[in-house]
C-alpha positions as CSV (number, residue, x, y, z in Angstrom):
1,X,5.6,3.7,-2.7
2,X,2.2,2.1,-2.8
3,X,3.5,-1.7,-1.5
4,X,5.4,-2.5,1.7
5,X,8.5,-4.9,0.8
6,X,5.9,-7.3,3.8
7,X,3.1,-6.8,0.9
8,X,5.4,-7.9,-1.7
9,X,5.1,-11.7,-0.2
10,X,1.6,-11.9,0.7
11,X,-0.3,-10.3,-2.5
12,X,-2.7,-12.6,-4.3
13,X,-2.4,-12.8,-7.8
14,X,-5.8,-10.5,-8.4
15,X,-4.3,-7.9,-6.1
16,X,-1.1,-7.8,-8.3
17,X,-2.8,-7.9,-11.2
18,X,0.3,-8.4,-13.4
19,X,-1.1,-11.1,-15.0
20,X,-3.5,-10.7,-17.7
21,X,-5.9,-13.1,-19.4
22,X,-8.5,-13.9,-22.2
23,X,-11.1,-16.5,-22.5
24,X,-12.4,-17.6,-25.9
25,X,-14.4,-20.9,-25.6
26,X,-12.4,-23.9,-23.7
27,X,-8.8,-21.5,-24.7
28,X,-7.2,-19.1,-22.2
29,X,-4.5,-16.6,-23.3
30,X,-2.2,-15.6,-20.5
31,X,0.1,-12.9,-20.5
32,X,1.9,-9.9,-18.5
33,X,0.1,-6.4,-17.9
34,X,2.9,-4.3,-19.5
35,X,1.7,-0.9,-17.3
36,X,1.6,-3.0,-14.2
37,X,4.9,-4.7,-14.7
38,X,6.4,-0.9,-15.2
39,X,5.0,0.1,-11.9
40,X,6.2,-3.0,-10.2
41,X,9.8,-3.1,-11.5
42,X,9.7,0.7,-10.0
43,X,8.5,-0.9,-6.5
44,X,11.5,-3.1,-6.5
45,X,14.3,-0.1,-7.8
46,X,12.9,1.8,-5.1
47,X,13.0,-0.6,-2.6
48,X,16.7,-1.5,-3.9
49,X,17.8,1.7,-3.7
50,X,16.7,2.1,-0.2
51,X,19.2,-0.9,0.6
52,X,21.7,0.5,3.1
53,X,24.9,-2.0,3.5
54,X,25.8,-2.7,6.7
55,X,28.9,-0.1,6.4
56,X,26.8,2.7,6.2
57,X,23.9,1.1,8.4
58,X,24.9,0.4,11.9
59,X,22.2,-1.2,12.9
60,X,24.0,-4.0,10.9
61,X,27.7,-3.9,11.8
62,X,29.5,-6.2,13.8
C-alpha cells in the first residue's frame, strides 16, 4: 500500500490529486479523477480489511 492510514490525514490536495480541474477564461470545471478515486477506495478496503476487532486483537481487550 502506497499511503500510511497517518498520510491519509495530512495529504494536500495536489498530493491526492483526486480532484481534477479545467480553466476556460474566468470558468473552472471541477470534478473527480475517476483512476485516482479507484486507487484510493482500494487504500481504504485494504486498510479496512486490516481492521482487527479487539477479540481477535489483544492488544485491545479488556
Amino acid at each position: 500500500m502506497g499511503v500510511t492510514r497517518s498520510d491519509l490525514f495530512s495529504l494536500t490536495q495536489n498530493e491526492v490529486a483526486l480532484i481534477q480541474g479545467t480553466v476556460d477564461g474566468l470558468k473552472i470545471n471541477y470534478c473527480i479523477n475517476p483512476k485516482r478515486w479507484q486507487q484510493i477506495q482500494q487504500q481504504f478496503i485494504d486498510i479496512f480489511a486490516s481492521y482487527q476487532s479487539p477479540a481477535t486483537n489483544p492488544c485491545c481487550s479488556n
